[in-house]
DOSE-237629 format. One line per field, with one value per residue (C-alpha): residue number from 1; residue in one letter; x, y, z. Coordinates in steps of 0.2 Angstrom, whole numbers, plus 5000, padded with zeros to 4 digits. Each point is the difference from the previous one (the first is absolute). Layout:
N
num <- NUM ...
residu <- a ...
px <- X ...
py <- Y ...
pz <- Z ...
//
This chain:
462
num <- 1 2 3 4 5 6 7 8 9 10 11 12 13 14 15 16 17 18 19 20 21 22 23 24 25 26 27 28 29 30 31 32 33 34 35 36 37 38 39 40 41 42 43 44 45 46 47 48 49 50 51 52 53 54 55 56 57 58 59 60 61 62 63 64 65 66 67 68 69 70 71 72 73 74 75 76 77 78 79 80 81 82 83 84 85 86 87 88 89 90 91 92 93 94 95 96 97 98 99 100 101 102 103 104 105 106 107 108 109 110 111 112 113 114 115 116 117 118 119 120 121 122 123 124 125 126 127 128 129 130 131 132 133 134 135 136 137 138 139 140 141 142 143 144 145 146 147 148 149 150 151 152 153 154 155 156 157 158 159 160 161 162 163 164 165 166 167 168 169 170 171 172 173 174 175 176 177 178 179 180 181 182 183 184 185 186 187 188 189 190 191 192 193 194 195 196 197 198 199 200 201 202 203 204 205 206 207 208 209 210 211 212 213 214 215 216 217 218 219 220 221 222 223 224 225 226 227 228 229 230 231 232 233 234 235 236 237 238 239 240 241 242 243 244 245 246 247 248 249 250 251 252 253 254 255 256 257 258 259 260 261 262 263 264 265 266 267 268 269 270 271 272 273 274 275 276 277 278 279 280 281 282 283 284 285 286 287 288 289 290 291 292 293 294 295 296 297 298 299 300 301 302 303 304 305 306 307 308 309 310 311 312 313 314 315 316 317 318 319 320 321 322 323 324 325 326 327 328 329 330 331 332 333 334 335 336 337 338 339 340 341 342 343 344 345 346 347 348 349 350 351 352 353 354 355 356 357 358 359 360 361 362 363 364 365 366 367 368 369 370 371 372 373 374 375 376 377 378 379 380 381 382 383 384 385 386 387 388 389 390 391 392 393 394 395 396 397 398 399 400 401 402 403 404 405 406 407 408 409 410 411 412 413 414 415 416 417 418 419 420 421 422 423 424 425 426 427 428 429 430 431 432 433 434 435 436 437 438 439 440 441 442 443 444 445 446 447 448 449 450 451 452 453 454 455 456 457 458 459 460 461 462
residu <- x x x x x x x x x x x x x x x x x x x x x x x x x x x x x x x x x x x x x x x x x x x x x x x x x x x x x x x x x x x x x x x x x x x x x x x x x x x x x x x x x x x x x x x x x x x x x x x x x x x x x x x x x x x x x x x x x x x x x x x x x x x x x x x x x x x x x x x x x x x x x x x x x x x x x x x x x x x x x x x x x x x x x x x x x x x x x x x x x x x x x x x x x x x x x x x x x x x x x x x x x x x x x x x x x x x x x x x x x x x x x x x x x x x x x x x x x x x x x x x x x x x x x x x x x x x x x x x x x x x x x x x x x x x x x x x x x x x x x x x x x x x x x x x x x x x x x x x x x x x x x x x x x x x x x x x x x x x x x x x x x x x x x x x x x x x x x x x x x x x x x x x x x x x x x x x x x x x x x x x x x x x x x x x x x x x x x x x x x x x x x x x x x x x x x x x x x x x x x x x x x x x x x x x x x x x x x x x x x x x x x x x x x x x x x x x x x x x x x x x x x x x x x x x x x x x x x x x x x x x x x x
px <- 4693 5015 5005 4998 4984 4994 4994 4984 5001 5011 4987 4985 5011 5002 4984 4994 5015 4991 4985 5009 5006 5002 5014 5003 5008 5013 5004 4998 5010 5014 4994 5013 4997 5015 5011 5010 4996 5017 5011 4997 4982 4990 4986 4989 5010 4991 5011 4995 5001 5002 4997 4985 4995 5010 4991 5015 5009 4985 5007 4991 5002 4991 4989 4996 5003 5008 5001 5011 5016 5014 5013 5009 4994 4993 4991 4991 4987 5008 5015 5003 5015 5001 4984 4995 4988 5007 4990 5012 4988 4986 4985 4990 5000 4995 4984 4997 5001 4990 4985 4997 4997 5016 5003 4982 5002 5016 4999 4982 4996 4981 4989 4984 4991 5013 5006 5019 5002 5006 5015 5009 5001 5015 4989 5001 5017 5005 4989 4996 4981 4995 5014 4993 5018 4997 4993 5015 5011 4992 5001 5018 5001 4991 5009 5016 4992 4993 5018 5006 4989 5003 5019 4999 4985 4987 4983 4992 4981 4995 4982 4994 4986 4990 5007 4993 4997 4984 4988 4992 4988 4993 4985 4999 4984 5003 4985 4984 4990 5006 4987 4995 5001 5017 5007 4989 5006 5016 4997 4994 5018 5010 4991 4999 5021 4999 5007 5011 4993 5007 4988 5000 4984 4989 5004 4998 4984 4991 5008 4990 4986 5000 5000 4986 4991 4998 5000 4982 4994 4991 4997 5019 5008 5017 5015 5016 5007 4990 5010 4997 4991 5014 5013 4994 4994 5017 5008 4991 5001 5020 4998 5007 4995 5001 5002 4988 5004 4987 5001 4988 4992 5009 4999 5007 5015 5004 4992 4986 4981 4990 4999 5002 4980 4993 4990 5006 5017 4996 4992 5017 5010 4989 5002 5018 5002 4990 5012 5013 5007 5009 4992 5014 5001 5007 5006 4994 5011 5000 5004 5018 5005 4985 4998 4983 4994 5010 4986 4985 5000 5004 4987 4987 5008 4997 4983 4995 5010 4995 5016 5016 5010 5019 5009 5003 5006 5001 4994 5009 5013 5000 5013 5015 5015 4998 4984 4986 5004 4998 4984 4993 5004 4995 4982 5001 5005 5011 5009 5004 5001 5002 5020 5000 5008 4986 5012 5008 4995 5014 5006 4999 5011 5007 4992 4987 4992 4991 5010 5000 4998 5016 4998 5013 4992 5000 5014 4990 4995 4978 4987 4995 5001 5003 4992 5012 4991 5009 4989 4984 4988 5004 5018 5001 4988 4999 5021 5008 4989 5002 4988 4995 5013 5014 4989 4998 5019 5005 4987 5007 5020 4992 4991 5016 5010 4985 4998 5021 4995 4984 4996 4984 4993 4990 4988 4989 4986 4986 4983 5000 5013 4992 4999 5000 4998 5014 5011 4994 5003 5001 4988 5008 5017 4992 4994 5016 5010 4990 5004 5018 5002 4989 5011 5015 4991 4998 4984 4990 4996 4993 5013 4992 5002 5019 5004 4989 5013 5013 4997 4993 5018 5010 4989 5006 5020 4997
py <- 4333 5011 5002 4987 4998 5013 4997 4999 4990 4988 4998 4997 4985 4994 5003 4987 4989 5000 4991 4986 4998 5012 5010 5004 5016 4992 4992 5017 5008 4990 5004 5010 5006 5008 5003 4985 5000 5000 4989 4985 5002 4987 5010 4997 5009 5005 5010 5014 5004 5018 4993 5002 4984 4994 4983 4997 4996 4992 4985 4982 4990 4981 5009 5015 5018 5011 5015 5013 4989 5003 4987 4995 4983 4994 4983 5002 5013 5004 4991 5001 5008 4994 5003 5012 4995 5011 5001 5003 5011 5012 4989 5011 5015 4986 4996 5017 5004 4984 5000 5020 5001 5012 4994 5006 5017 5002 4994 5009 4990 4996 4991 5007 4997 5008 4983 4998 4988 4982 5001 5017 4991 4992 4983 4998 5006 4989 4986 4998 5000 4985 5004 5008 5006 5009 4987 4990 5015 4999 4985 4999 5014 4989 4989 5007 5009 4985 4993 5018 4999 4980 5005 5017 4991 5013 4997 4997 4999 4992 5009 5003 5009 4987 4980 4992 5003 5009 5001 5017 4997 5015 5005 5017 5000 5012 4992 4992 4999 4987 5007 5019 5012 5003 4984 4993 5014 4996 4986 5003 5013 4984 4991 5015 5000 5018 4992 4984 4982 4983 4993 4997 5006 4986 5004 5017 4996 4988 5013 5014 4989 4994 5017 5008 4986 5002 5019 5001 4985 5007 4981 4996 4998 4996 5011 4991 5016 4997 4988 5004 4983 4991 5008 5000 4981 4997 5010 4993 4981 5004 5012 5014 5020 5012 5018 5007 5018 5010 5014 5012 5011 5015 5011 4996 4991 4981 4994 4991 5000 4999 5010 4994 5005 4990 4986 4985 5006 5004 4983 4992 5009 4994 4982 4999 5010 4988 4986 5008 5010 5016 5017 5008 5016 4996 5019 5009 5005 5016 4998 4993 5017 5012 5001 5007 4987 4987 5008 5000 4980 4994 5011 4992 4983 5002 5007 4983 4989 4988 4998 5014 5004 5000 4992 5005 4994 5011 4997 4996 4998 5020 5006 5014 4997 5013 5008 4986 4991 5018 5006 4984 5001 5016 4993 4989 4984 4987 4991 4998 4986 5005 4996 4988 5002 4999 4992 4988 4989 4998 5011 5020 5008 4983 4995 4987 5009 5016 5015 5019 5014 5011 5019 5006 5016 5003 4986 4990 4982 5002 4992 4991 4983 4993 4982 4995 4991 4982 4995 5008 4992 5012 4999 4981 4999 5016 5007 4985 4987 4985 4984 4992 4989 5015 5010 4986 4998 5020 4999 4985 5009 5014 4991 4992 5017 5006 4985 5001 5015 5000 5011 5005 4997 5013 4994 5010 4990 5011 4995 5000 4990 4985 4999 4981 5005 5010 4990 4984 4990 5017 4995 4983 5010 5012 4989 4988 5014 5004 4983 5002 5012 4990 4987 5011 5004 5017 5009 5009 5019 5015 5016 5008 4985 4998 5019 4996 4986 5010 5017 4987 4992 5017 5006 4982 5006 5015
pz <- 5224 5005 5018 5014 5009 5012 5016 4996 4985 5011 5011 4987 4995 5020 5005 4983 5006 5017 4991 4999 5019 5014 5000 5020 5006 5004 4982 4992 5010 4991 4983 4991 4983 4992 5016 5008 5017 5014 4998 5012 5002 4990 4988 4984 4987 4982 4988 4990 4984 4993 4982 4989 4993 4985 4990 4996 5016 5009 5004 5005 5015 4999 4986 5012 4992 5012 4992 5009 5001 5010 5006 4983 4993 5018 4998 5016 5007 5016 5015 5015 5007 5022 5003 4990 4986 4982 4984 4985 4990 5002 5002 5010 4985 4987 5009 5003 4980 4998 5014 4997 4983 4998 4981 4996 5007 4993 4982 4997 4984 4999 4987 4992 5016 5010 5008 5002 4987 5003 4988 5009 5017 5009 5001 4980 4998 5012 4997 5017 4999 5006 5015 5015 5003 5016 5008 4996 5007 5015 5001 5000 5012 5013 4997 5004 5016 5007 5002 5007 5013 5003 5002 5009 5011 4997 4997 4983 4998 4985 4999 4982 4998 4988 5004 4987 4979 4994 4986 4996 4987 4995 4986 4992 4995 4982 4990 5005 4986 4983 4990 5002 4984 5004 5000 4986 4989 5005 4992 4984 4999 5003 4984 4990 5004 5008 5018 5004 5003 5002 4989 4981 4991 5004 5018 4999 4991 5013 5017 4987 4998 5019 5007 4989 5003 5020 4997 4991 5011 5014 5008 5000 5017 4993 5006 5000 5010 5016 5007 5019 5004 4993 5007 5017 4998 4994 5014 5013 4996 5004 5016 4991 5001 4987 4997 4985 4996 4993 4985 4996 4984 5002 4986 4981 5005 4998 5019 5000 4996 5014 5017 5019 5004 4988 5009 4994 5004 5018 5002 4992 5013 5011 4996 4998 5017 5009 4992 5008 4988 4999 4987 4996 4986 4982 4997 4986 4983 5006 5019 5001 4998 5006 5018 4999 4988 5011 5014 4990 4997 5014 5011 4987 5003 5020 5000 4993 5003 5017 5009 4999 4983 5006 4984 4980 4986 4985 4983 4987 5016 4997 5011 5001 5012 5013 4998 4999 5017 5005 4995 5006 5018 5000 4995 5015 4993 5009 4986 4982 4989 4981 5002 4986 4981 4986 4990 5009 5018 5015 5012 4996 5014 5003 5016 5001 5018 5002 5004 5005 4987 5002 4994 4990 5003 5016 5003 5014 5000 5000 5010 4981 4997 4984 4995 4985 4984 4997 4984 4990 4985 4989 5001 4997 4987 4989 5005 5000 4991 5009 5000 5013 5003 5003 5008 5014 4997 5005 5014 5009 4997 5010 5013 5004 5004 5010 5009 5005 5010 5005 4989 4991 4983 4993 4984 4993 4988 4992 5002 4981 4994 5000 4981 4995 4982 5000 5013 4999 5017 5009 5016 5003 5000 5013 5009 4998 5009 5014 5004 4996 5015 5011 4996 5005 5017 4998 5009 4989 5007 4997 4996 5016 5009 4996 5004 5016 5005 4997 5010 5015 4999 4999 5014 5012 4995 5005
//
């Protein structure tokens, strides 16, 4: 990132410091970023870099990356100088690379389903994904402001916009069906060795055998895949909320097989809306770069759905840096949260809150939020191939850096991964962790309901 941060970008990173505590005229006033303010008047000074960004000369201080160094070989983030509170580096420009989502613009590599893929970004170059860097930034920044004001005797209003950890537990809702044609012929290509399985034959037999059986039989209620009634049981025994996103059959591509009209999954929308969850859109293959099929699903979303659609998550966590964010505001949606790796839990932009969009294109900070994804299914269990045991293990090392902030946790489990046959113990783990973060104290909200609190809060900082 060559240059030092415009005006505009330096405010997109003050205005998310100011998420943290109020920043009062008065305090800003004495923000200096890249100048030195006069000599005997006591200011906030941030140094700018002019540098891109080198790997090589990222430096760490206690374990933090800071990666637009400046003062040679400083062990400390910043002094203070009389009164005067002096950071050695260029802090502010490394969580604006960080929290924007610069890197992915920049670099422009993507995978097969155009994702930015895990291995390109700063976060596994680094190996800071289980870091939510920023927040740690900010942290320190506050910390240095805090005692600038308590020496200079201005006030400081310690008002962050969420005061206590959240869990966002979220269900995309890709498959509802274990034994349609489709899935059982799926099947049958897993034992005849045309499509990957974790089984050995014998396994692949009886899942084969399994599926055809409930296929022909007409009497057979079993459908491992409808999971509603559990969820919301299990939700409920625990006081937590949940945000099930929705994807529709739309054309030949990879989305789902059923359509929002059907009546039974009306009457599910129904049910989970009266339990006082959220309907959300899981975006269609297709839509996370098509504005017009990014329209067309979720007007057939809101013309069933009981109670407003505000909030998306991509499937396949679909989404390209500067243009999807986009085309989903311009549908009238509120927020996003498909920020996750495929491949890999943690931290994507480094952050463990929600945060604005900024448009590279138009270079202005959008009225977009961004719900980032801490941990999915799919990543533990088919990326990364972790038992039980680590997968419990990752999720608590998480939990603990979101709960340092008052962050939230965003975890998304499909309403068909409840497998026991292929993960064997996979409902007591589920159910293991939703006590975890009870245990941990964190309330347990809908996606609309967390950017709820945070526009309501912005609104009372005025």
């Amino acid at each position: 990132m060559r240059n030092r941060l415009t005006a505009i970008q330096l405010e997109y990173v003050l205005d998310h410091l100011g998420h943290h505590a109020e920043l009062g005229d008065d305090l800003r006033l004495l923000i200096q970023y890249g100048e030195q303010a006069l000599a005997g008047t006591p200011s906030v000074y941030f140094p700018a870099s002019d540098a891109e960004l080198d790997l090589d000369k990222v430096i760490r201080i206690d374990e933090i990356p800071v990666l637009y160094p400046l003062a040679d070989n400083s062990a400390a983030f910043y002094e203070f100088k009389e009164k005067s509170l002096c950071f050695h580096h260029d802090v502010l420009k490394s969580i604006f690379h960080l929290l924007s989502g610069y890197e992915e613009v920049k670099n422009g590599a993507r995978d097969q389903y155009g994702r930015f893929p895990y291995t390109e970004s700063l976060q596994f170059k680094l190996g800071i994904i289980g870091i939510p860097v920023v927040n740690y930034y900010m942290e320190i920044i506050l910390t240095g402001l805090r005692q600038f004001c308590k020496i200079n005797g201005i006030p400081f209003q310690s008002r962050p916009l969420l005061d206590r950890p959240i869990l966002m537990l979220s269900h995309d809702v890709d498959l509802i069906d274990a034994y349609d044609f489709k899935e059982t012929a799926y099947k049958f290509k897993q034992l005849l060795g045309l499509a990957d399985s974790p089984f050995k034959f014998q396994g692949k037999l009886r899942d084969a055998c399994t599926a055809l059986y409930h296929f022909l039989n007409p009497f057979s209620k079993k459908n491992p895949f409808w999971s509603f009634d559990k969820l919301m049981e299990w939700e409920a025994e625990r006081g937590f909320h949940s945000s099930y996103y929705f994807l529709e059959k739309d054309g030949k591509y990879d989305n789902s097989r059923y359509h929002f009209h059907k009546s039974r999954i009306r009457k599910l929308m129904g049910v989970l809306s009266s339990q006082g969850h959220e309907i959300g859109i899981h975006g269609t293959m297709q839509s996370y770069d098509k504005l017009q099929a990014m329209r067309r699903t979720v007007e057939h979303l809101r013309a069933v759905a009981p109670t407003a659609v505000t909030g998306i998550r991509q499937h396949y966590l679909r989404f390209k840096p500067n243009h999807t964010a986009q085309i989903q505001a311009e549908a009238g949606l509120s927020y996003d949260a498909s920020l996750g790796f495929a491949e890999c839990d943690g931290f994507r932009n480094s952050y463990c809150w929600p945060h604005k969009f900024f448009d590279f294109n138009k270079q202005r900070t959008m009225d977009y939020w961004e719900i980032p994804l801490t941990v999915m299914d799919v990543s533990h269990f088919y990326h990364r191939k972790l038992s039980n045991e680590q997968s419990r293990e990752a999720i608590e090392k998480l939990a603990t850096e979101v709960v340092k902030f008052n962050g939230v946790f965003s975890l998304l489990w499909h309403n068909s991964f409840f497998n026991e046959a292929e993960f064997p113990g996979i409902t007591e783990h589920y159910t293991g962790i939703l006590d975890l973060f009870g245990s941990l104290g964190m309330e347990g909200i809908t996606g609309m309901e967390i950017i709820g609190r945070m526009n309501l809060a912005r609104d009372r900082q005025g």
